[in-house]
C-alpha positions, 0 to 999 in steps of 0.5 A: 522164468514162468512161475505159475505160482507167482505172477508177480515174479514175471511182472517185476511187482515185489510179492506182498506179504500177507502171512506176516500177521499170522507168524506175529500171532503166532510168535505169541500165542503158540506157547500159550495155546498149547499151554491151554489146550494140550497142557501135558505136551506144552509140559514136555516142550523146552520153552528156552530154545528160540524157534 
């Protein structure tokens, strides 16, 4: 099946993944961000849990 979204699914070509930089980085810095820049929400998030 035609999936104009992606042309690779109708070439057989395995999709490149380009977001994996990205979800590394924020993996890291996402508690640290908020920590930063929004202090009072970080404050109310329960940091224990896995995403």
């Amino acid at each position: 099946m035609s999936d104009p979204h992606n042309p690779a699914a109708d070439s057989g070509m395995a999709a490149s993944d380009h977001d994996s930089p990205w979800k590394s980085a924020i993996e890291v810095f996402f508690q640290p961000c908020l920590e930063l820049l929004f202090p009072q929400v970080a404050a109310r998030l329960d940091w224990s849990h896995e995403p």
